[in-house]
C-alpha positions in Angstrom: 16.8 -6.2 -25.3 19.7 -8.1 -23.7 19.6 -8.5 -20.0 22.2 -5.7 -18.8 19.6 -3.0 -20.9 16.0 -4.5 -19.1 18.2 -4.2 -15.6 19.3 -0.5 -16.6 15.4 -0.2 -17.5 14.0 -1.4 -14.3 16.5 0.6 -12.5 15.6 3.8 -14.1 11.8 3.6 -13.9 11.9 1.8 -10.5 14.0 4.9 -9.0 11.4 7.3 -10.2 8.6 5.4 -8.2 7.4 4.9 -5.0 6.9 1.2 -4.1 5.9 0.4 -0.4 6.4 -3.0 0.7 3.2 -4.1 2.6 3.9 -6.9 4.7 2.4 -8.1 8.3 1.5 -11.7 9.9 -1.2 -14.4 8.9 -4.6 -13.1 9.3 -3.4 -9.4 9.6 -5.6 -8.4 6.8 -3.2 -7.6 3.9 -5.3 -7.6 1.6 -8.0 -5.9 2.9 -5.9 -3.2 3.2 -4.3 -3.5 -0.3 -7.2 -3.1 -1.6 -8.0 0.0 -0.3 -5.0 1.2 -1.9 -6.4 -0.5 -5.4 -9.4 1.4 -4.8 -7.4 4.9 -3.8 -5.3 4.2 -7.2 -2.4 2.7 -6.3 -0.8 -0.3 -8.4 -1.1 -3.2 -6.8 1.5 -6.5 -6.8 0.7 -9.6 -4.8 3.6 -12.1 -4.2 0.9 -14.6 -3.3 -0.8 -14.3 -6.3 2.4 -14.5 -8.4 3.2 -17.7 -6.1 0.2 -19.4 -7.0 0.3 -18.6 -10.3 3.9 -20.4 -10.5 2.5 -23.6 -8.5 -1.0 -24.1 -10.8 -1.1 -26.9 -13.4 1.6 -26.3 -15.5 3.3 -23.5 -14.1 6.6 -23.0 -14.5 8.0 -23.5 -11.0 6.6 -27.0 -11.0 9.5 -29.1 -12.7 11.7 -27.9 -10.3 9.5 -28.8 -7.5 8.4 -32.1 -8.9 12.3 -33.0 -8.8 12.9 -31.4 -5.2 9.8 -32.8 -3.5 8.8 -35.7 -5.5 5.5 -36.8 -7.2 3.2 -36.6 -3.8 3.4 -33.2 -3.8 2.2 -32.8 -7.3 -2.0 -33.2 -7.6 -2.9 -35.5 -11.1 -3.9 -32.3 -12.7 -0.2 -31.4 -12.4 -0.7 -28.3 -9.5 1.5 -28.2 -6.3 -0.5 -29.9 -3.4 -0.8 -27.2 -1.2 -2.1 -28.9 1.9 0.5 -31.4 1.8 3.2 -28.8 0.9 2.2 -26.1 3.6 1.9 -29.2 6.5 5.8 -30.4 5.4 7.2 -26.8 5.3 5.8 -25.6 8.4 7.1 -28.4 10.4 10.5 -28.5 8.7 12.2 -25.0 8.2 14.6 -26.8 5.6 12.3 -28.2 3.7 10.6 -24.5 3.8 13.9 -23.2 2.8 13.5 -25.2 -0.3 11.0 -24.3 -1.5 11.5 -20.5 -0.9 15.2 -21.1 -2.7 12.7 -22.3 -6.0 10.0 -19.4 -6.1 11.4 -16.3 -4.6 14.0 -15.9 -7.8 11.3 -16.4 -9.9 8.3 -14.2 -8.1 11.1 -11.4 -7.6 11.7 -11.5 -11.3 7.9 -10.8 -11.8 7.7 -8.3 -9.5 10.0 -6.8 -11.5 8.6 -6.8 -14.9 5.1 -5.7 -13.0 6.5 -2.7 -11.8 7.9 -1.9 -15.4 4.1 -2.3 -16.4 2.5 0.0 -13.6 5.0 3.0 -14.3 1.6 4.8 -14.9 0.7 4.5 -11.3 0.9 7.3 -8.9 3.1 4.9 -6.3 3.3 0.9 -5.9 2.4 -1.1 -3.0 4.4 -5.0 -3.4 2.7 -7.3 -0.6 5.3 -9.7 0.4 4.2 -11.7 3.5 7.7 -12.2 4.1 9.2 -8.8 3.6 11.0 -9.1 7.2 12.8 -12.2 5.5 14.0 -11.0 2.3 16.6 -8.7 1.7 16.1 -9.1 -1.8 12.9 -7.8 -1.8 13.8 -5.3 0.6 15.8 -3.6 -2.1 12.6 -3.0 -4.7 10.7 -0.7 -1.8 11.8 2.7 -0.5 9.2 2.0 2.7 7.6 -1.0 4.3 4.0 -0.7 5.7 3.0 -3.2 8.2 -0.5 -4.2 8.8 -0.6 -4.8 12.6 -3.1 -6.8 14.9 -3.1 -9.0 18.1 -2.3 -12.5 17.8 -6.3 -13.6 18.7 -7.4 -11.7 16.2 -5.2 -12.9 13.9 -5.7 -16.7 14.5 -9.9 -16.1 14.9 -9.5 -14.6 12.0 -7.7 -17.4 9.9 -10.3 -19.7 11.4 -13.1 -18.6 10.2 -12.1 -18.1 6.8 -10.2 -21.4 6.5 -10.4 -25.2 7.6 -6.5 -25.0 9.8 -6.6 -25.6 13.6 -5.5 -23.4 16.0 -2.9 -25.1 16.8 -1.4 -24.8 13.0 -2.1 -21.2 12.6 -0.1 -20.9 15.9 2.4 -22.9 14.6 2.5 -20.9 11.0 2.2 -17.8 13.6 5.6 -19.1 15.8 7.7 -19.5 12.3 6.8 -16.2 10.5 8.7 -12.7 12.1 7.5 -11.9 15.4 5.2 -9.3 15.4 7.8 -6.7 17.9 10.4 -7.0 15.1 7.7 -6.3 12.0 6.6 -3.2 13.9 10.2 -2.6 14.4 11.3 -2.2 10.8 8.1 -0.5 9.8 8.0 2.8 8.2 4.4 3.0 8.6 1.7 1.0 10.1 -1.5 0.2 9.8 -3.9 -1.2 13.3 -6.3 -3.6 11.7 -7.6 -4.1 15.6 -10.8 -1.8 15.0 -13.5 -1.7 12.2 -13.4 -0.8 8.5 -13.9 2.8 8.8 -11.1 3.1 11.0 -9.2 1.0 8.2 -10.4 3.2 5.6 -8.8 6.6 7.4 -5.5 5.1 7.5 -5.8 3.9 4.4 -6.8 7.6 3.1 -4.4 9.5 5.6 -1.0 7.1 4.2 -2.0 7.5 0.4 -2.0 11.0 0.8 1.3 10.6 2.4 2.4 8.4 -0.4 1.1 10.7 -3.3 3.4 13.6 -2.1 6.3 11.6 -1.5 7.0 11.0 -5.5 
């Protein structure tokens, strides 16, 4: 299949399914919520996942960033150094840029080719952290789901399952969309403020939502 018939292919199957970008800050709960969705029956892609699968030993991004960022941000068993990486790019937004320029082509084209693959699915959700950001990701969703909570709660809640400080999840917290122009652009939202039942009736009341909208 040359390239101008997989576009025509993703552009026919992609019209004829819902995909709902889920995105929302650090420590919103993203994918707590996604997979609620997994559990309702909804496909599921993760831009994280896809990231990290790009950035382990030998993945294919890794050349690329081996020759942008040099050797010290390569570990000996040839994965990206992720603690080095996140402290340079969330203290220089070029250097973030960068890296951003390298993987979102290539996660976008994966998204892509996993949305081909889930055409069985009654809708899609595509979690992109940085949705707000991404206009080319924007164009892949017909509505954009944010996962909403306060900024305590987001950073207690990045503490306690992670070694950061405060002061860098505040920092990662300053750099990502501010939360008034997430809600903004939302089509939906989700308040992740309360406990899991009340996450589960959102959940329940937006799949239905999503189920009759194809």
């Amino acid at each position: 299949m040359n390239p101008a018939d997989s576009s025509a292919t993703f552009s026919t199957t992609a019209s004829k399914k819902l995909c709902v970008g889920l995105t929302g800050g650090i420590g919103c709960g993203k994918s707590t919520v996604a997979d609620l969705f997994n559990k309702l029956g909804a496909g599921i892609i993760d831009t994280d996942v896809l990231a990290h699968h790009l950035t382990q030993s030998d993945g294919i991004a890794i050349p690329t960033i081996r020759s942008t960022f040099g050797n010290d941000y390569i570990n000996n068993d040839g994965a990206l150094n992720r603690d080095k990486m996140r402290e340079l790019i969330f203290s220089d937004i070029t250097e973030k840029k960068r890296l951003e320029m390298i993987l979102h082509p290539l996660i976008l084209e994966q998204v892509k080719a996993q949305i081909l693959q889930l055409h069985t699915s009654p809708y899609i959700i595509v979690i992109v952290p940085l949705l707000p950001e991404s206009p080319a990701f924007q164009q892949l969703i017909q509505r954009t789901l944010v996962v909403d909570c306060n900024e305590e709660t987001q950073t207690n809640r990045v503490i306690s399952r992670s070694s950061m400080s405060k002061p860098e999840i505040n920092n990662i917290i300053a750099q990502q969309t501010p939360r008034p122009e997430r809600l903004r652009m939302a089509d939906d939202i989700i308040h992740n403020d309360s406990d899991m039942d009340n996450l589960v009736t959102q959940a329940a009341t937006l799949h239905k939502r999503y189920l009759n909208t194809n």
